[in-house]
C-alpha positions in Angstrom: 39.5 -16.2 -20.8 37.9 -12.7 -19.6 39.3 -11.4 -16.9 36.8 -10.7 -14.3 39.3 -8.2 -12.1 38.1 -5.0 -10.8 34.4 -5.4 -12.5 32.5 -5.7 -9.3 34.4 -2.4 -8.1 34.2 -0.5 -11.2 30.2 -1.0 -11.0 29.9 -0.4 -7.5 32.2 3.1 -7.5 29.7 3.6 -10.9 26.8 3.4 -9.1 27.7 4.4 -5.8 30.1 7.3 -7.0 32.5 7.4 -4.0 35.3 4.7 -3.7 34.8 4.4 -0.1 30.9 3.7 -0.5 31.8 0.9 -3.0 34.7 -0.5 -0.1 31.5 -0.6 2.1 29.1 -2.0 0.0 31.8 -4.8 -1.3 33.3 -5.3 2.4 36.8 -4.2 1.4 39.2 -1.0 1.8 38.8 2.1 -0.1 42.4 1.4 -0.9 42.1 -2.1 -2.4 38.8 -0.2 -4.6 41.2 2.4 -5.9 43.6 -0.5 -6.6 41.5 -2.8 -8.6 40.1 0.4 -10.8 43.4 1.8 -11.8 44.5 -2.2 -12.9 41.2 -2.3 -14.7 41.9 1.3 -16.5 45.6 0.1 -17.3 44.3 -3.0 -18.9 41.5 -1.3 -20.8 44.0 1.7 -21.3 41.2 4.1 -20.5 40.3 6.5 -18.0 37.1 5.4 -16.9 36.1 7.9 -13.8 36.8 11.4 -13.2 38.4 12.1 -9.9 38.0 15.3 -8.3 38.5 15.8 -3.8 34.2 16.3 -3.9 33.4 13.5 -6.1 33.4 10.8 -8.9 32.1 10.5 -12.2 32.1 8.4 -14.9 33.3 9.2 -18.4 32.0 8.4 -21.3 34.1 5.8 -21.7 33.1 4.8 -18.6 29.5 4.9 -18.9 29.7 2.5 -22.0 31.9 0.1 -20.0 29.0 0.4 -17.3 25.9 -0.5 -19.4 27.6 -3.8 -20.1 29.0 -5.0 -17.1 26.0 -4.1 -15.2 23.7 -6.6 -18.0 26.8 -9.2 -17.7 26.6 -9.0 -13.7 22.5 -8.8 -13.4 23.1 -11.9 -16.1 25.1 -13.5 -13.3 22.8 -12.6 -10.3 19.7 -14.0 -12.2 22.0 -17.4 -12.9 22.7 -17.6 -9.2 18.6 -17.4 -8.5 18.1 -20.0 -11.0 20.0 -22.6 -9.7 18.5 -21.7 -5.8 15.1 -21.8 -7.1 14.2 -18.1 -6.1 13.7 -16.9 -9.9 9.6 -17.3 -8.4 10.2 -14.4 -6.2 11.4 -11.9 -8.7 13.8 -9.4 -7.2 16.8 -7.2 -8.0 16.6 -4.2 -10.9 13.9 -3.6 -13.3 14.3 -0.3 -15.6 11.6 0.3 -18.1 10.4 3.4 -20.0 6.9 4.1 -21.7 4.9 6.8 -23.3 3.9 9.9 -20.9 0.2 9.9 -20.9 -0.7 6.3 -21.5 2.5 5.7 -18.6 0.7 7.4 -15.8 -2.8 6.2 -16.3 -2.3 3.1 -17.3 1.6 1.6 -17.2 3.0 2.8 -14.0 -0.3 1.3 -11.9 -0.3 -2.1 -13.2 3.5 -1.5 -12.1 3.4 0.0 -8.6 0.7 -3.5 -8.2 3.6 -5.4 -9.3 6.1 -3.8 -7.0 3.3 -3.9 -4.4 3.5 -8.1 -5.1 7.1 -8.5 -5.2 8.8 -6.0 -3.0 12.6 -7.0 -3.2 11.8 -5.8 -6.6 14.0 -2.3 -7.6 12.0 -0.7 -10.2 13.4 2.7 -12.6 10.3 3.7 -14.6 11.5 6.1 -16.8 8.0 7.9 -19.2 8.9 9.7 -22.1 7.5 10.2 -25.9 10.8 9.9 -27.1 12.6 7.1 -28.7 15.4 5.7 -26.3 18.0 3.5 -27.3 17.3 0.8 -25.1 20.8 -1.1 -25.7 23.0 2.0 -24.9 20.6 3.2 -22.1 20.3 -0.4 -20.4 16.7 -0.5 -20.3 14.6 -4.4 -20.0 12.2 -3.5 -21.1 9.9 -0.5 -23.8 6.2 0.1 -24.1 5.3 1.1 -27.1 2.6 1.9 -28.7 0.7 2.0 -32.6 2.9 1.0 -35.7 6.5 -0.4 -34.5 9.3 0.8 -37.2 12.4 -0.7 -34.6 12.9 -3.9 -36.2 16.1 -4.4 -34.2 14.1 -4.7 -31.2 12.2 -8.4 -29.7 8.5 -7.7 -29.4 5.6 -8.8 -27.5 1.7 -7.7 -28.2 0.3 -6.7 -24.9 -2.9 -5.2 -25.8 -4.8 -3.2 -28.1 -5.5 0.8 -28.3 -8.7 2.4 -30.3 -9.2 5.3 -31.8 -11.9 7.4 -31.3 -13.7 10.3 -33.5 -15.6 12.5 -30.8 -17.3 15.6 -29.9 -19.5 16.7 -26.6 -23.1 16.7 -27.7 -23.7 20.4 -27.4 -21.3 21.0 -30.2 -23.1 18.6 -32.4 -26.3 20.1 -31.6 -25.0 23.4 -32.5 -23.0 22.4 -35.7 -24.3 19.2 -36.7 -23.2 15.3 -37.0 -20.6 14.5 -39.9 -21.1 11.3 -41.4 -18.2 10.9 -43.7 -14.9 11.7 -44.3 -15.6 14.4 -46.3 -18.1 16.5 -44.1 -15.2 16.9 -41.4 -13.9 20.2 -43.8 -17.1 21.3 -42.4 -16.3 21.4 -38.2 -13.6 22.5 -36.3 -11.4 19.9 -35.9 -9.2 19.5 -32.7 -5.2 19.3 -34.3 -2.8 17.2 -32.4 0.7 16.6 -33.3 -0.1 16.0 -36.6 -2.6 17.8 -39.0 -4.0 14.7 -40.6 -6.6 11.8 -39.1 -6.7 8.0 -39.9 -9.2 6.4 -41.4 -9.7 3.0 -42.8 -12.6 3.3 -45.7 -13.9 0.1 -48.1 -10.6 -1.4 -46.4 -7.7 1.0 -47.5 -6.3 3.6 -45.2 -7.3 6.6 -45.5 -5.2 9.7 -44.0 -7.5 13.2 -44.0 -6.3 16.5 -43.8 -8.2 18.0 -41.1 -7.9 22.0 -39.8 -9.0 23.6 -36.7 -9.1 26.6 -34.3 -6.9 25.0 -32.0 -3.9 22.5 -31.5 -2.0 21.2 -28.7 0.8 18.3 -28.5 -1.2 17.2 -25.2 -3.8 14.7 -25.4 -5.7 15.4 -22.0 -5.7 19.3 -23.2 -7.8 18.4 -26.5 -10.2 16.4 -24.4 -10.8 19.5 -22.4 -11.5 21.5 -25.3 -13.7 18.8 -27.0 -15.9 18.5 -23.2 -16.2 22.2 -23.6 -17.5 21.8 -26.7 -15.2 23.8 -29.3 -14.5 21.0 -31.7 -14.0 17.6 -32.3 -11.3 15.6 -31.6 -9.7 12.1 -32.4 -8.0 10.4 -29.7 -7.2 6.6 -28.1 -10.0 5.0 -25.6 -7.7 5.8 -22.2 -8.0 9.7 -23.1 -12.0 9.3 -23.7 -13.3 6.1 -22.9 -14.8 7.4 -19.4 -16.6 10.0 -21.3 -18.1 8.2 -23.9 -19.4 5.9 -21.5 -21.0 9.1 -19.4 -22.5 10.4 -22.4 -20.0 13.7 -21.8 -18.7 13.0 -25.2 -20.4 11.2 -28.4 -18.8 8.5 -30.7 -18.4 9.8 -34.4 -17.9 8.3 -37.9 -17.7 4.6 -36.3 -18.0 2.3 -39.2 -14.6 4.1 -40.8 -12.5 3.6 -37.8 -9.0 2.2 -38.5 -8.5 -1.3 -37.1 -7.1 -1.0 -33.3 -3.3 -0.6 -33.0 -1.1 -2.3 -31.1 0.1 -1.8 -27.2 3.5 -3.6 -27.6 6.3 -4.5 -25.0 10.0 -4.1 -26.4 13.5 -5.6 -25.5 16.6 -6.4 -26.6 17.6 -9.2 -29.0 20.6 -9.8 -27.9 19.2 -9.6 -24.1 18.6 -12.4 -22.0 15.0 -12.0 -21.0 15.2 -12.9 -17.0 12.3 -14.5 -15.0 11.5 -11.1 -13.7 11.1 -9.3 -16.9 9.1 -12.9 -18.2 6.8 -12.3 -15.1 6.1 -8.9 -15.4 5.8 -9.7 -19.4 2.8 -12.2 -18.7 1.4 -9.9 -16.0 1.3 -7.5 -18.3 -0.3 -8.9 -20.9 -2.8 -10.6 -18.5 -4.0 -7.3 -17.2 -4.2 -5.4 -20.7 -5.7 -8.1 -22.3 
């Protein structure tokens, strides 16, 4: 039988770093706080804070010990709103990462509308382009986006990205329109993070080498140079959508676009999936659908 001793004030002096914040936010003394946490290191026989007169830390120890008895313990709150009916309202913690760019234009508004619906909701959005570990780091919930190579990972299709050949129509007028794969050797081609472009041609993928007077790992920075009409560029519809449909910029090379690619929500296997992360799941997919 697991011995739940000292848990709820090892997360609490965790999160709140101060024993006397976690006394407070448990309703007992500092002292009984300090008392459960050194019974809890003695039976773990490991140090789990850092103790200095300023203030507390956890160790790495620690941190590991955290990540799980903060799932176990939201696993318990969610159990308790189960069985009282109030898994409709969702509340409590959320934390969720997703991709920079596509994040703040399109992730973290259909979030803040969620928050915005459910306000005993406490929401971490973290946006990044790197991988995280999503066990270790205790998020519920990844967007990712394109080609998923994490098969450890549950996975839910959201939505659907396309990418877009383009160039503003005064560098077309000056250097002409390029109507296949080949003829692109022939313009200045806007580099990304890669120096290749992806095709799909009489139904294999094609990757083409492309070259260019200018590269940058920042998608809104290409569009700029493609609106001011030094190259062409290839890019998903939230970076150029709006200025295809003004006429700013001009579709290229259509009919040897790559099928779309996938806008993908990730979690743990091992996770239980709460009605929160379900509700935000479907409203999700709802909206990017």
């Amino acid at each position: 039988m697991f011995n739940w001793e000292g848990v709820s004030e090892f997360v609490a002096v965790a999160e709140a770093e101060s024993f006397t914040a976690a006394g407070k936010r448990l309703g007992i003394s500092t002292a009984q706080v300090s008392r459960q946490i050194s019974a809890l290191e003695n039976r773990l026989s490991a140090k789990l804070f850092y103790r200095t007169t300023r203030r507390v830390s956890v160790t790495e120890v620690g941190n590991i010990y955290y990540q799980h008895c903060r799932q176990v313990l939201d696993g318990l709150e969610e159990a308790e709103r189960a069985i009282t009916n109030l898994q409709s309202t969702p509340a409590g913690k959320l934390k969720i990462t997703a991709p920079v760019t596509y994040g703040e234009s399109t992730v973290a508004p259909l979030i803040n509308n969620f928050v915005a619906k459910y306000p005993d909701l406490d929401v971490r959005l973290y946006l990044t382009n790197q991988t995280l570990d999503l066990v270790h780091e205790g998020y519920d919930l990844a967007i990712r986006l394109g080609k998923l190579t994490d098969s450890t990972m549950m996975a839910k299709r959201l939505g659907s990205r396309t990418q877009y050949v383009c160039a503003s129509p005064d560098y077309l007028s000056a250097q002409g329109v390029p109507h296949s794969l080949s003829e692109l050797a022939q313009h200045n081609c806007l580099r990304g993070t890669l120096d290749y472009w992806r095709f799909q041609e009489d139904g294999k993928e094609r990757n083409i080498k492309i070259k260019g007077n200018m590269g940058c790992n920042s998608g809104r920075a290409l569009v700029d140079a493609a609106l001011k009409g030094i190259g062409i560029v290839q890019l998903p519809d939230y970076y150029v959508l709006p200025y295809l449909e003004s006429g700013k910029l001009v579709s290229l090379l259509d009919h040897l676009r790559e099928p779309d690619e996938g806008i993908w929500a990730l979690y743990p296997h091992n996770r239980y999936l709460s009605p929160k992360v379900r509700m935000l799941l479907d409203y999700l997919g709802d909206e990017l659908r």
